[in-house]
C-alpha positions as CSV (number, residue, x, y, z in Angstrom):
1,X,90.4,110.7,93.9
2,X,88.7,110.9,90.4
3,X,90.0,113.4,87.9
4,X,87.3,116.4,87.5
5,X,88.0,116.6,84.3
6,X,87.1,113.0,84.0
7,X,83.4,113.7,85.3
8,X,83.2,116.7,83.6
9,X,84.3,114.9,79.9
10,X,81.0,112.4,81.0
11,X,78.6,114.7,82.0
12,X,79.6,116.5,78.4
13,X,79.6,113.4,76.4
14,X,76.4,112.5,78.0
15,X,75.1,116.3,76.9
16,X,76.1,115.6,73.6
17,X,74.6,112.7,72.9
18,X,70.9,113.6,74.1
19,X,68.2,114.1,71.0
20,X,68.2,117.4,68.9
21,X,64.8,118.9,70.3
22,X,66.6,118.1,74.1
23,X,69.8,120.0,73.2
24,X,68.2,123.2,74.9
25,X,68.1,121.3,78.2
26,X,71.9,119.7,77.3
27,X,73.5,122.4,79.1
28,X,71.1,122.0,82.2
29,X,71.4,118.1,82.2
30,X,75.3,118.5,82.6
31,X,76.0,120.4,85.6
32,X,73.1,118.5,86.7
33,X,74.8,114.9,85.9
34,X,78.2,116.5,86.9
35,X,76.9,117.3,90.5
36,X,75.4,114.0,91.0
37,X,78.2,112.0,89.5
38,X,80.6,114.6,92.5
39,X,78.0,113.8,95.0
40,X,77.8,109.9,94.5
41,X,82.0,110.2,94.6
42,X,82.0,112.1,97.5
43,X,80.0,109.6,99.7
44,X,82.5,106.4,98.8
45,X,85.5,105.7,101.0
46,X,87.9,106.1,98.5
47,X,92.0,106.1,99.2
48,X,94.4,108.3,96.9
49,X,96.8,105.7,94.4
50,X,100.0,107.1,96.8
51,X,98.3,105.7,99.9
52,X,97.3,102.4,98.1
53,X,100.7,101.9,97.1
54,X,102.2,102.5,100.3
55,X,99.7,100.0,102.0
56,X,100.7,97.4,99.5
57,X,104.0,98.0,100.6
58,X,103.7,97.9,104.3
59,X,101.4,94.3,103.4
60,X,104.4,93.5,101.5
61,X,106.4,93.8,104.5
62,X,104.6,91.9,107.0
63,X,104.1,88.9,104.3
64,X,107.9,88.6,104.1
65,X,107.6,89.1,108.4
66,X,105.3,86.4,108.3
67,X,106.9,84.1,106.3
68,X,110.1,84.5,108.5
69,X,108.0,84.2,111.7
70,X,107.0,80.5,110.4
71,X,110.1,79.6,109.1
72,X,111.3,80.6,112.7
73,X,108.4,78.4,114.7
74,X,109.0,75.4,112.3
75,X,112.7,75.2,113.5
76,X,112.0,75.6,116.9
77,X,109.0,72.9,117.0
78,X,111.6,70.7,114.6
79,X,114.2,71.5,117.6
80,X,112.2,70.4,120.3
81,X,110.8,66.9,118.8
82,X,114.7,66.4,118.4
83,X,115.1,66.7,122.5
């Protein structure tokens, strides 16, 4: 998932950055932003980086499976035009 400290260095950066006479409300506006940006993540279908990689890995796999499977087939349709 996202780093909290990630949304939280946004929702302060966007704090920061508002106008002077709006710097009373900057502290209001972050949590605010933070707890938008954490709901909004919260909703997506997101998958950790471990589980990605291990997916990749497991396509990987059945690619190489594949490619063996229709090697495999080719022969055997080669073998029988031969007969």
């Amino acid at each position: 998932m996202i780093d909290p400290a990630k949304i939280e260095q946004v929702a302060k950066q966007i704090g920061e950055n508002m106008p002077q006479g709006i710097k009373s409300l900057a502290d209001t506006m972050e949590s605010k932003t933070k707890q938008v940006i954490q709901n909004k993540l919260s909703q997506m279908d997101f998958v950790s980086r471990e589980e990605f990689d291990v997916q990749s890995q497991v396509l990987l796999r059945t690619r190489e499976k594949l490619a063996q499977l229709e090697q495999r087939v080719a022969e055997l349709e080669e073998k029988l035009v031969e007969k």
